[in-house]
C-alpha positions in Angstrom: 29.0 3.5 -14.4 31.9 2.5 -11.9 34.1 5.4 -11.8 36.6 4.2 -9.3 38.0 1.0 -9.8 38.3 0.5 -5.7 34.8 0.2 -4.0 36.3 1.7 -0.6 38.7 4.4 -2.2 35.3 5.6 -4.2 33.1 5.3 0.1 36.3 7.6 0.9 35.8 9.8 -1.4 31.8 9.8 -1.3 31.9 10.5 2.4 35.1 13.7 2.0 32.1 15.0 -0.7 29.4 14.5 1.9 31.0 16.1 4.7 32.0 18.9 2.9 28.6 19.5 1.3 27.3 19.3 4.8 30.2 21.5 6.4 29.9 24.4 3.7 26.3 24.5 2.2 26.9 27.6 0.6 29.8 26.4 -1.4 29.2 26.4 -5.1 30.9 25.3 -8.2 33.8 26.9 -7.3 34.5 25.8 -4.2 33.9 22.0 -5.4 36.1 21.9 -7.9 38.6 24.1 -5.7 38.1 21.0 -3.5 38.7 18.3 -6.0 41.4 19.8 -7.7 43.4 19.8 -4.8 42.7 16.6 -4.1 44.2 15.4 -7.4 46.8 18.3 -7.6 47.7 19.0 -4.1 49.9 22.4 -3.6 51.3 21.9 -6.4 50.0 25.6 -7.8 50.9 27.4 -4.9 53.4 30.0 -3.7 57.3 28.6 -4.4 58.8 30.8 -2.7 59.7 30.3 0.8 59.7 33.8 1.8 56.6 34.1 -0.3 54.9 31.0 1.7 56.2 32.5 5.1 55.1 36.0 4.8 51.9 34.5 3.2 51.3 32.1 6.5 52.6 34.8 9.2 49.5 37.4 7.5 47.1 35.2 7.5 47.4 33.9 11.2 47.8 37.5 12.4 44.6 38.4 10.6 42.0 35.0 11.2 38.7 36.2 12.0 36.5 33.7 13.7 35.2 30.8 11.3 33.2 27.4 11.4 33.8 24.7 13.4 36.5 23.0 11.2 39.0 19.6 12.4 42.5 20.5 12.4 43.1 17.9 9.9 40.6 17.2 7.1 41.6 14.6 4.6 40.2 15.8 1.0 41.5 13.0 -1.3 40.1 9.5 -1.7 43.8 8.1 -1.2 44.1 9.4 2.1 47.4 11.3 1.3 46.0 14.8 0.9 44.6 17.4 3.3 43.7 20.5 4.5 45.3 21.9 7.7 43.0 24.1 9.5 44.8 27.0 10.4 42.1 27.9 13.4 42.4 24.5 15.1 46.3 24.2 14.5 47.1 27.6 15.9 44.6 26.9 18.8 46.7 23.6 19.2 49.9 25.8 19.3 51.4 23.8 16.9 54.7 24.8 14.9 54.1 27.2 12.2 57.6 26.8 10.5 56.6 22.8 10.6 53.4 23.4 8.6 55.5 26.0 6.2 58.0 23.2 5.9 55.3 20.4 5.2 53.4 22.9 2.5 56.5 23.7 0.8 57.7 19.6 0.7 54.0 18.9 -0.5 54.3 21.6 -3.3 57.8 20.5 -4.5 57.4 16.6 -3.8 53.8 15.6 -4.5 53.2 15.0 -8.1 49.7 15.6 -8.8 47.6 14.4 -11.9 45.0 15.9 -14.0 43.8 12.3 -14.8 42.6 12.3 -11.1 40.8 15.7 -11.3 39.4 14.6 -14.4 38.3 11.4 -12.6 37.0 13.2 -9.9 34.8 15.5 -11.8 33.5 12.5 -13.1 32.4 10.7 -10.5 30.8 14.3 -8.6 28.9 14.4 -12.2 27.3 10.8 -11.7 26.5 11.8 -7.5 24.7 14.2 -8.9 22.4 12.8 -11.4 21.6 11.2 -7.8 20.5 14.3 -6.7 23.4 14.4 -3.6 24.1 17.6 -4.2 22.4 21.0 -4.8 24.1 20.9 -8.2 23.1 19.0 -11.4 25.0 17.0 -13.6 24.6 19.2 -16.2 26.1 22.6 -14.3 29.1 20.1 -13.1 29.7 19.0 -16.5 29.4 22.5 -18.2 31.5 24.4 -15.4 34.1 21.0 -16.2 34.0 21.7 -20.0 35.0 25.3 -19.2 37.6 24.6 -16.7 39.3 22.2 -19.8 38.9 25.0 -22.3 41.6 26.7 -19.8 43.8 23.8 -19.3 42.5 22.8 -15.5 43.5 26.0 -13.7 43.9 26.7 -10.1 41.3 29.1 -8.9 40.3 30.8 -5.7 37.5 30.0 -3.8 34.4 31.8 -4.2 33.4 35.1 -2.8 30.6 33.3 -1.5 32.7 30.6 0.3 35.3 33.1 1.6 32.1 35.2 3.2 30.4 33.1 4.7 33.1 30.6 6.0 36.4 32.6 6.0 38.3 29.9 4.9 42.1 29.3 6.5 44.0 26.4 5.9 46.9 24.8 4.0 47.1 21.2 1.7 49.8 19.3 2.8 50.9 15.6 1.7 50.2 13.5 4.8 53.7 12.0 4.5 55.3 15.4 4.6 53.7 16.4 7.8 55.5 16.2 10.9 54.4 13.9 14.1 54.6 16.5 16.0 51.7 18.3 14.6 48.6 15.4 14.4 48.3 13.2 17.3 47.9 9.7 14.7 46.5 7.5 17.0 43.0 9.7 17.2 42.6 10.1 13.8 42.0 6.5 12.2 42.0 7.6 8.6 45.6 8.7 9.1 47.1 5.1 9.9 46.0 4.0 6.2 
């Protein structure tokens, strides 16, 4: 069944699955559909509240422990208009932290996201794994998506799992909202889309 109705939009989105699944082989459901949804949804569930965001951002770079090896910018949605900013690599880069609490806040008031994606999304993850590409089975993806629906898609936190073992740090920003300054687009190619 052709989930995506763009052969290279569903490779983009194949490979984001892949290199997570490599990345973070103790993610579990969870984490996935953490991953998707975000994709589809953006920021859109986060903090508000500038103040909120700020305090949020300034405690969690004062307190990052060590972590993976993770790129500064990790593209998480098929459309290339999503991603992750790593907050290791970014502050390491000495890049603007009031820029990246701009470009979170712009992405979670601007960026419209759509359950219709995450839906779409689950989906397609569903039919990889009747392939066997991942360490989950169809049926587990579809049962943990039927009980995501029975609460109306929420937001949820990443596993306890995920957090322990990869002590995850970033923020999902709208590609268009984030500033120059921050990503040096001429070495990233999937950027310039």
């Amino acid at each position: 069944m052709q989930i995506f109705q763009n052969v290279s939009t569903e490779k983009q989105f194949h490979r984001i699955l892949v290199d997570h699944s490599h990345r973070y082989p103790g993610w579990i459901l969870e984490d996935l559909y953490k991953l998707i949804y975000q994709a589809a949804k953006g920021s859109e569930h986060a903090v508000q509240d500038v103040e909120r965001a700020r305090e949020w951002l300034k405690n969690e770079t004062d307190n990052l422990v060590p972590g993976i090896a993770e790129p500064l910018v990790d593209i998480i949605s098929p459309d290339n208009q999503i991603a992750r900013i790593h907050l290791r690599p970014f502050l390491a880069g000495r890049h603007d932290s009031q820029k990246l609490l701009e470009a979170f806040m712009q992405t979670a008031r601007g960026f419209k996201g759509s359950t219709d994606k995450l839906i779409l999304y689950g989906q397609y993850i569903a039919q990889l794994a009747e392939n066997e590409e991942f360490s989950f089975t169809s049926n587990e993806i579809v049962n943990f998506f039927r009980s995501m629906e029975e609460r109306d898609y929420p937001a949820i936190h990443h596993s306890s799992t995920f957090n322990a073992k990869y002590s995850p740090a970033y923020r999902v920003i709208s590609i268009k909202y984030l500033p120059k300054e921050i990503i040096s687009w001429q070495h990233n190619p999937r950027l310039l889309k």
